[in-house]
C-alpha positions in Angstrom: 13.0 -1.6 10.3 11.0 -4.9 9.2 13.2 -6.6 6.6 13.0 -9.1 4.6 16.2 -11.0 2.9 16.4 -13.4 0.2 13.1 -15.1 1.4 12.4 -18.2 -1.2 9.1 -20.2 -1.3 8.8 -23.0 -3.2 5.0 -25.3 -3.5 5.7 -28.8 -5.1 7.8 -28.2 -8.5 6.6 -24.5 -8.2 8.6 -21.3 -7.3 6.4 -18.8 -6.1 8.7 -16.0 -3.9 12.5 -15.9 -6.1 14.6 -14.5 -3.9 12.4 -11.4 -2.4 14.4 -8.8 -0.7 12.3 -6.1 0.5 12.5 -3.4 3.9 9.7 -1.9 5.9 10.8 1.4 7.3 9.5 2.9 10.3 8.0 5.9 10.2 6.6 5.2 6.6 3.4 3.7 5.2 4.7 0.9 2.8 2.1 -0.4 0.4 3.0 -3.9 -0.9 1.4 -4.3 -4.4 1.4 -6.6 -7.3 -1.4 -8.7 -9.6 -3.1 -11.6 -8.2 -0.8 -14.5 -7.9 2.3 -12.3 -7.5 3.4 -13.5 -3.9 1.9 -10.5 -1.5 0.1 -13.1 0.0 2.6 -15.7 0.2 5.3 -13.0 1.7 3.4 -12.2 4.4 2.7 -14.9 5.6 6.4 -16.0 6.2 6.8 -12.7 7.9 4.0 -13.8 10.4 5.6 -17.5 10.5 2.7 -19.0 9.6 4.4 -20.4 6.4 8.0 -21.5 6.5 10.3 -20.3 3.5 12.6 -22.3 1.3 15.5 -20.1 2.2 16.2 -16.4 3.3 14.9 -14.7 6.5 13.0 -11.3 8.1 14.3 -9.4 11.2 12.9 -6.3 12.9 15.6 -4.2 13.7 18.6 -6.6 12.7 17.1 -9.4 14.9 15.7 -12.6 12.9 12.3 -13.1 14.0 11.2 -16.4 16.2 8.0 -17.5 17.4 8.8 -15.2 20.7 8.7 -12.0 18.9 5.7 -12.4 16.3 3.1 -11.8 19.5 3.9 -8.4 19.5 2.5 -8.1 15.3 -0.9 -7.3 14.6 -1.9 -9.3 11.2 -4.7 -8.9 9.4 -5.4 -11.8 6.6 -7.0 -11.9 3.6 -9.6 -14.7 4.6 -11.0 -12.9 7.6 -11.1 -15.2 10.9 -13.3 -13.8 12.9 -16.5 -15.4 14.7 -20.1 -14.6 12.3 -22.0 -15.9 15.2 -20.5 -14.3 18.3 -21.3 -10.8 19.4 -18.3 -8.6 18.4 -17.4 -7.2 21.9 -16.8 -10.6 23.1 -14.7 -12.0 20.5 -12.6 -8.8 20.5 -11.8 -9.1 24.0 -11.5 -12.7 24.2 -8.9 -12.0 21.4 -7.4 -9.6 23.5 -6.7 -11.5 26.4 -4.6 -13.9 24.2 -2.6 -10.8 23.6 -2.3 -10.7 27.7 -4.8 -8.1 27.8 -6.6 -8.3 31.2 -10.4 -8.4 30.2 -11.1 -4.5 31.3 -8.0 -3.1 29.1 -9.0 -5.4 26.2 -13.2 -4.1 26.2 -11.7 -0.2 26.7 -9.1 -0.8 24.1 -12.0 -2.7 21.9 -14.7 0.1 22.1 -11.9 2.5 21.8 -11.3 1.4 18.1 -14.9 0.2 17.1 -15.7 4.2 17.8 -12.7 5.6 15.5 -14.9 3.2 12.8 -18.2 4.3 14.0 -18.9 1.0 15.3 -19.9 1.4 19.1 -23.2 1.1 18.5 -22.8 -2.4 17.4 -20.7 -3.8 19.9 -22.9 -6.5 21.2 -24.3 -7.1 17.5 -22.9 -10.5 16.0 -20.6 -10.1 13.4 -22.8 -11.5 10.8 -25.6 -8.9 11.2 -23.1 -6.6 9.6 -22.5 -5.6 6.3 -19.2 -6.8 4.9 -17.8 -3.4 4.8 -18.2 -3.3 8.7 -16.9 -6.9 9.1 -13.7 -5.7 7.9 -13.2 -2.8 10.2 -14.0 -5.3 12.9 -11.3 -7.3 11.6 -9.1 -4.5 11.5 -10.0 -3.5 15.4 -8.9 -6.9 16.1 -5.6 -6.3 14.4 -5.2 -3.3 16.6 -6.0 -4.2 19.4 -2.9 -4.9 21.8 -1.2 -2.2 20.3 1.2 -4.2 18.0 4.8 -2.9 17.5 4.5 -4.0 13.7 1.5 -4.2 11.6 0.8 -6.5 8.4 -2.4 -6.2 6.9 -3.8 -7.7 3.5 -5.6 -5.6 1.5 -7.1 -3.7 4.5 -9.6 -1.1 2.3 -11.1 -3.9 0.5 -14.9 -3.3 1.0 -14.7 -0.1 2.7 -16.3 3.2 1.8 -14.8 6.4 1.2 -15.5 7.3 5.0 -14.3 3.5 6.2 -11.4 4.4 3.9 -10.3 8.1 5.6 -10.6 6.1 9.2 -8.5 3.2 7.9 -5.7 6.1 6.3 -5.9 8.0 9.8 -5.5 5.1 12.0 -2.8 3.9 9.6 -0.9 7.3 9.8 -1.0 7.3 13.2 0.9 3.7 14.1 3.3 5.3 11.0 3.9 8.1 13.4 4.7 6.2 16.2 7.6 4.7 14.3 5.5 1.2 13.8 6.7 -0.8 10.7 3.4 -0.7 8.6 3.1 -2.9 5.1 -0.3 -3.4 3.6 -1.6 -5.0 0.4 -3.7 -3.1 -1.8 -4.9 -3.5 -5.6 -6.5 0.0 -5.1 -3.9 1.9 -7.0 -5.4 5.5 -5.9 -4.8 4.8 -2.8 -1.0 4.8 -3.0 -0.6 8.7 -3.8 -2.5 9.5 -1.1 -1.4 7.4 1.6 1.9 5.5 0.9 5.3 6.6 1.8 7.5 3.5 0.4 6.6 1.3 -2.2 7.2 -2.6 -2.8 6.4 -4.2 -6.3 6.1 -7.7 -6.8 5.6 -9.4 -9.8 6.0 -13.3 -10.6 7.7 -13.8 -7.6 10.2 -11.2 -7.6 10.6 -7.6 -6.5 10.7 -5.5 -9.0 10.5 -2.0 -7.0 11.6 -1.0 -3.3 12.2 2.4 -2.6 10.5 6.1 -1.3 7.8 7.4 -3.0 10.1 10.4 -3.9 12.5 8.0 -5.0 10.6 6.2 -7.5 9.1 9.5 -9.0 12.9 10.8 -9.3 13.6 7.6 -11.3 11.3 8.6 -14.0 12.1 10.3 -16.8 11.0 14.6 -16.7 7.9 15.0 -18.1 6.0 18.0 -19.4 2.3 18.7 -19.4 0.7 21.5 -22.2 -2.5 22.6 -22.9 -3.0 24.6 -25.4 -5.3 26.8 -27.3 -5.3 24.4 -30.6 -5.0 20.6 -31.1 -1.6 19.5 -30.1 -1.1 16.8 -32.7 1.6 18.7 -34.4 4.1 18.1 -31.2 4.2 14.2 -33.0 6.5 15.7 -35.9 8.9 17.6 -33.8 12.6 16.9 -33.2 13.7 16.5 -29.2 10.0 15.7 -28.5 8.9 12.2 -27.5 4.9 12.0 -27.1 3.2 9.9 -24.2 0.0 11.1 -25.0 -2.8 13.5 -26.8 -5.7 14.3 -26.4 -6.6 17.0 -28.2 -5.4 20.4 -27.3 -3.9 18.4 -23.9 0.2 16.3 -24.6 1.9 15.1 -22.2 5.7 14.5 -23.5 9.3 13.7 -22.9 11.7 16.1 -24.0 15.2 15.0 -24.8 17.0 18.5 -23.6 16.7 21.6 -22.1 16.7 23.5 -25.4 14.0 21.3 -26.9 11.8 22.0 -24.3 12.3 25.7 -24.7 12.2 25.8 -28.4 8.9 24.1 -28.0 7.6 26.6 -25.6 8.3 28.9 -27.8 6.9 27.9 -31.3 3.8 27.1 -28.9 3.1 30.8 -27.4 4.0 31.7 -31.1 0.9 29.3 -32.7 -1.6 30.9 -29.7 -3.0 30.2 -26.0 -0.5 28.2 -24.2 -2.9 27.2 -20.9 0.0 25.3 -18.8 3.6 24.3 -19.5 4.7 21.9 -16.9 6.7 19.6 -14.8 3.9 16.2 -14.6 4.7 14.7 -11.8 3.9 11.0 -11.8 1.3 9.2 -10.2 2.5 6.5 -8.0 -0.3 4.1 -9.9 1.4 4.9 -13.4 4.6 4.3 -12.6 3.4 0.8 -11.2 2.2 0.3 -14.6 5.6 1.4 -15.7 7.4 -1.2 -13.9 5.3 -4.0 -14.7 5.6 -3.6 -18.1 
């Protein structure tokens, strides 16, 4: 487990990172989100050592990390740092070999992960004849590269298309699998239902959120989802019922017991159609929005 304890960063007069506490599990997908300016950036960067915090630490596995261990991460940074010039085989494995790739394992290993993004074709193409969608799977390939026993990347789908997307999630998944800490950035919200298993908040500074997806959703109040064969408006006035939204025959609601929710059901099937009565389970994206608040 990547973890990250009491970590404080401060810029002139400044406070940007408060205190962040935070775990990666292995095994899990963690997605790291938060506005612009919240300190996704900043924390990540301290992990990989190339800023220095204030106060607090990160370990992998109950070890603090030293410039010894961080070889062994692969990193992927929001300004991307690759070559536009150079043909993209030969900065990949010239990258490779400063993993201590020999220059045969670090072209296989290269064209290995330019084919999972449909890339192969390109190889000897310099990186600035690409679009920037495929620039950033090339930066991601170099990420990958020398198999990395933890994985940071920041905001990794940004430019992608839906296909560039799926690879990214399947490579992802697979390093997951392996038991390979993996945190990402991401201000794609739909993403995070799909893809993430644990889920950091950050906001100002400061974690607000750090727990399982099946954690955070148990967290949330029960809600109830109706449709039904008239305009729901009426569920406003009733007793036990708090309203999160109509729209027309559609509510979704909070009820404050058991018995309201059945007394509702049934002064529903007794007005008409009732469509669907049901637990709502949350997105992931709205209860994001529910903690930042």
């Amino acid at each position: 487990m990547l973890e990250v304890h009491q970590v404080t960063r401060s810029f002139a007069e400044r406070r940007v990172l408060d205190e962040v506490s935070f775990n990666v599990p292995r095994g899990a997908l963690t997605g790291f989100v938060g506005a612009n300016g919240a300190g996704k950036t900043t924390t990540m960067r301290i992990i990989m050592g190339l800023l220095q915090a204030s106060s607090g630490s990160v370990s992998l596995d109950g070890t603090q990390l030293t410039g010894d261990t961080r070889p062994n991460f692969g990193y992927m940074p929001e300004e991307r740092g690759l070559y536009p010039k150079q043909p993209i085989i030969d900065q990949l494995v010239y990258l490779g070999q400063l993993h201590s790739l020999s220059r045969n394992t670090a072209r296989h290993r290269a064209m290995e992960l330019l084919a999972r993004f449909g890339l192969e074709d390109r190889a000897k193409s310099k990186l600035e004849s690409l679009s920037l969608g495929n620039q950033q799977r090339v930066q991601v390939v170099a990420a990958l590269l020398h198999e990395p026993e933890v994985l940071i990347l920041d905001e990794p789908f940004s430019g992608l298309d839906p296909i560039a997307v799926d690879s990214m999630s399947s490579i992802l998944r697979d390093y997951a699998s392996r038991g390979v800490p993996v945190l990402f950035s991401s201000h794609q919200l739909d993403l995070l239902d799909v893809l993430v298993d644990h889920l950091v908040i950050i906001q100002n500074g400061r974690i607000l959120a750090n727990a399982s997806s099946d954690e955070l959703r148990a967290s949330q109040a029960t809600r109830h989802k109706l449709s039904l064969g008239a305009d729901a408006g009426w569920l406003r006035e009733e007793p036990g019922v708090q309203v999160i939204d109509i729209s027309g025959s559609h509510a979704l609601v909070n009820f404050s017991s058991v018995a309201d929710s059945q007394r509702v059901l049934r002064q529903t099937l007794s007005l008409g159609t009732v469509t669907e009565f049901a637990v709502h389970r949350p997105a992931l994206a709205d209860i994001y929005r529910e903690i930042i608040k």
